[in-house]
N, C-alpha and C positions, 0 to 999 in steps of 0.2 A: 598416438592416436590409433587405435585396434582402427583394425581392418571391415570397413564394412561391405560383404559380398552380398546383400540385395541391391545397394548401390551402386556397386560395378556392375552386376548383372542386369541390372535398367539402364544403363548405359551402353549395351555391349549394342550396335544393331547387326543387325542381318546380314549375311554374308552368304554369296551364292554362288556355284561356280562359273556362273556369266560372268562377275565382278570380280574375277579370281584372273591372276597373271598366270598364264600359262606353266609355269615353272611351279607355282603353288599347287595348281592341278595336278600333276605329275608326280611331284611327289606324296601328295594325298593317296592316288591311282598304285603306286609304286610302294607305296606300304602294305596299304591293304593286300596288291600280289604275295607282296612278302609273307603276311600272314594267312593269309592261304596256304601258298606252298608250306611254311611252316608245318599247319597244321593235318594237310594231305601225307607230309611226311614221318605223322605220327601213325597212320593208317587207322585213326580214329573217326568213322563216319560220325559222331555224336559234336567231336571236338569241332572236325571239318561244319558241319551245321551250325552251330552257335557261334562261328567265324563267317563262315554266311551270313547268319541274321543280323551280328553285329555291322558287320562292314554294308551291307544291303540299306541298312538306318542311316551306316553313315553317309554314303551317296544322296541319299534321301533329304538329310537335314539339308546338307547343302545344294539339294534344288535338283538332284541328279535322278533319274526315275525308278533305280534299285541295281540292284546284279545279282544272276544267276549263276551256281555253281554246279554243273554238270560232271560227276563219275562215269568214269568210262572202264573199260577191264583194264587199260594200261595206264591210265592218267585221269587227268582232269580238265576242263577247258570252264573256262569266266568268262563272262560278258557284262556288260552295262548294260542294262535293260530299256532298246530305244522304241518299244511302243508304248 
């Protein structure tokens, strides 16, 4: 029997990170740094952006209210965005 993916994906519900075991959070949290730093250490402002965007959706989908990635002359600093 083929795989039907409109019927798993009406299936699938919602999943937020209130509903999330702490440990799930985490390492959600904990990748996204990852690719950050990843992409801070390519010294690609364009690369670093569209790793923003992405990971900024991702917080999002899951109920989180975005993240900012701020350049500095020496680094970088991230946040979750709690206004």
């Amino acid at each position: 029997m083929p795989w039907d993916v409109k019927l798993w994906v009406s299936r699938i519900m919602k999943i937020l990170f209130k509903q999330m075991h702490q440990l799930q959070i985490d390492a959600i949290i904990d990748y996204i740094a990852i690719a950050i730093n990843c992409a801070a250490a390519l010294e690609d402002r364009e690369v670093l952006a569209e790793v923003e965007a992405e990971s900024d959706e991702l917080i999002k989908l899951f109920g989180g209210k975005g993240l900012h990635v701020a350049v500095t002359g020496e680094g970088f600093t991230y946040r979750e965005i709690d206004e």
